[in-house]
C-alpha positions in Angstrom: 43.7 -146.2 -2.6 42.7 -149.6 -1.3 40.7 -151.5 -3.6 42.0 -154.0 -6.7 38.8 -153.2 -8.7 40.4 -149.7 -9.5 42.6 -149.1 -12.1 44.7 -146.2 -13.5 42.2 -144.8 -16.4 43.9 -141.2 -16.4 47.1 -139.9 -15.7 48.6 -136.0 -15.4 45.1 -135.8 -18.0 44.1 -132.1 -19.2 40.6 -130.5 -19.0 38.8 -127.6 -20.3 35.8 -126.7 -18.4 33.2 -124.0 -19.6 32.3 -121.7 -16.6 29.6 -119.2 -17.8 29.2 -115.3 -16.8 26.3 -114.0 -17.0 26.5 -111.4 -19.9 29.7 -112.3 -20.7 31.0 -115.1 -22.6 31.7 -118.7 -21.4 35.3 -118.6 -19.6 37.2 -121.6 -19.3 38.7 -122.9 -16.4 42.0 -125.3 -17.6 43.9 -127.9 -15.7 45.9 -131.5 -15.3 44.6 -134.1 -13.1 47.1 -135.9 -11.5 45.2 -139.4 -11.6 42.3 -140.6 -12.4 41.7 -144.3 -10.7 38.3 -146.4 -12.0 36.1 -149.2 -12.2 34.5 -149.3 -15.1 32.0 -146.1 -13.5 33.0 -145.4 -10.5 36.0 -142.8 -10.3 38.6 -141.7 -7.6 40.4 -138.6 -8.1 43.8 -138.0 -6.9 46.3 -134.9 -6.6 49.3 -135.6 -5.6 50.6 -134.0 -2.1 54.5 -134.0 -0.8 53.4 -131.5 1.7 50.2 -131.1 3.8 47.4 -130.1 1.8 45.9 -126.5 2.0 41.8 -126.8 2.2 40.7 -129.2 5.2 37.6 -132.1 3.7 35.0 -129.4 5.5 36.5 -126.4 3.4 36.7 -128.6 0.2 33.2 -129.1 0.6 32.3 -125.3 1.4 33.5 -124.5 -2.2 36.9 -122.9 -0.9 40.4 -124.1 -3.1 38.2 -124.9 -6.2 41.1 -127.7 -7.2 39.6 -130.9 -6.0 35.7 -129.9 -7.3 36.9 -129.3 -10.9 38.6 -132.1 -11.0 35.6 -133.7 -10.1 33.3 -131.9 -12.6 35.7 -132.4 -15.0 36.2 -136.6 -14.6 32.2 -136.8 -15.2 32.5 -134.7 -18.4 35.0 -137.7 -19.3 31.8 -140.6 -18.5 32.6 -141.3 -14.9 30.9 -141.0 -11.9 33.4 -139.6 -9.1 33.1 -141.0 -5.5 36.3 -139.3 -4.2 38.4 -136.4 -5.1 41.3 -136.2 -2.9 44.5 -135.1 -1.5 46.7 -137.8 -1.2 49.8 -136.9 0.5 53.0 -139.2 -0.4 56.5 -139.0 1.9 59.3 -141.2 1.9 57.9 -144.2 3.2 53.9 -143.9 3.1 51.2 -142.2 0.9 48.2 -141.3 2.9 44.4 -139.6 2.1 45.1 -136.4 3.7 41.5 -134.9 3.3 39.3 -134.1 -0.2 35.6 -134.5 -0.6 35.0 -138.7 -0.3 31.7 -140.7 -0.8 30.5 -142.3 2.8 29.7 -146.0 1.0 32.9 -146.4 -0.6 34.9 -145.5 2.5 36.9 -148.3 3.1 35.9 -150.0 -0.5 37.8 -147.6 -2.7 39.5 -145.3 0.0 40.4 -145.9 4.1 39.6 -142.3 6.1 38.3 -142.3 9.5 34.6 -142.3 9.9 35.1 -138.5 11.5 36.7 -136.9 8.6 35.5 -133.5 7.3 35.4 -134.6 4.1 32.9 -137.8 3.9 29.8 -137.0 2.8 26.7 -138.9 1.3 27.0 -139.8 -2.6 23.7 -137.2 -2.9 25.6 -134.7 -1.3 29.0 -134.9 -3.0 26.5 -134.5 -6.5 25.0 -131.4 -4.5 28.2 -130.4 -3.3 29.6 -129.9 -6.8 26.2 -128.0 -7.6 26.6 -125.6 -5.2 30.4 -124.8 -6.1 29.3 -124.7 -9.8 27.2 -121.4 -8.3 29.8 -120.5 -6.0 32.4 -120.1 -9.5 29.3 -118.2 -11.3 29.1 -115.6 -8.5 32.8 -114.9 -8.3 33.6 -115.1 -11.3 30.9 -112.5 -12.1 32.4 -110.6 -9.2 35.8 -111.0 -10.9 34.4 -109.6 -14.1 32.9 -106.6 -12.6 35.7 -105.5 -11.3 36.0 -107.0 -8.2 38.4 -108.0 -6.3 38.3 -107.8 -2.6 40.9 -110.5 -0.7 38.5 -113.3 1.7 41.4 -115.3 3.3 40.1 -118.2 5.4 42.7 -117.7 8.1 43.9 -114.0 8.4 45.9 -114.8 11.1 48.3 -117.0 8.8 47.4 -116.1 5.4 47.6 -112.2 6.0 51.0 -113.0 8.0 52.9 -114.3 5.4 51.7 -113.0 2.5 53.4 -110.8 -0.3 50.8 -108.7 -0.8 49.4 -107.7 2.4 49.9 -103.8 2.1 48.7 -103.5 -1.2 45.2 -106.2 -1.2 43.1 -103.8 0.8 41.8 -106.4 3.5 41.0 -105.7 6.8 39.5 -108.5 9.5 36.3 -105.7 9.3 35.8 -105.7 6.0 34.4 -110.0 6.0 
């Protein structure tokens, strides 16, 4: 984080976001953000990483590892306008953006990623991006609630590899 008009506004902060189902009752999706950093408006996310991160900036934005989008939705339910919500991966001797979903103006203000990352978008599109995963949690959750529960991994190759429950999930590269 690379500007001296932020400030910690929020830290390890709970939330409670509604997420409706149609027909059913409003669930409610729960979590801690790690940090919150502000300017008054202006907000900039930040969860914590010792390892490398799971969901690249492109898959962030695509909806996939919800994490980083509620914590998002959840800062503006708290008055702020976010402009970054990102992985921020800490070692022994640096700490280092390591992908999220990240306005395009405040690159460099707030936040330093290179102008290629998968993650920068315009500030009208991270708005619509969080539209579009608000539909994205309606559909599965409704899928979820129905009954469903077919397995979508983004990378069979790894996930299906090394996972626990491989014989049992029912996934097959045919059945995406």
């Amino acid at each position: 984080i690379a500007s001296p008009d932020l400030r910690p506004k929020l830290v390890e902060h709970r939330f409670e976001l509604p997420v409706p189902v149609d027909g059913h009752e409003q669930l409610r999706l729960v979590g801690s953000i790690d940090r919150v950093d502000a300017d008054g408006e202006k907000a900039v996310i930040v969860d914590y990483k010792t390892g490398a991160p799971r969901f690249t900036g492109k898959e962030c934005r695509q909806g996939h590892g919800i994490q980083l989008a509620a914590y998002a939705i959840a800062v503006e339910t708290f008055g702020f306008t976010p402009v970054a919500s990102l992985y921020l991966t800490v070692s022994r001797f640096e700490a280092k953006v390591s992908g999220g979903i990240l306005c395009k103006p405040y690159n460099k203000k707030y936040f330093k990623v290179g102008p290629t990352s998968s993650g920068l978008v315009d500030s009208e599109d991270l708005l619509g991006t969080l539209d579009s995963i608000r539909e994205t949690w309606k559909d599965k959750l409704q899928r979820l609630v129905a009954g469903h529960f077919t397995a979508n991994p983004l990378d069979p190759s790894v996930e299906c590899r090394t996972c626990s429950y491989s014989t049992i999930c029912g996934f097959t590269a045919s059945t995406t």
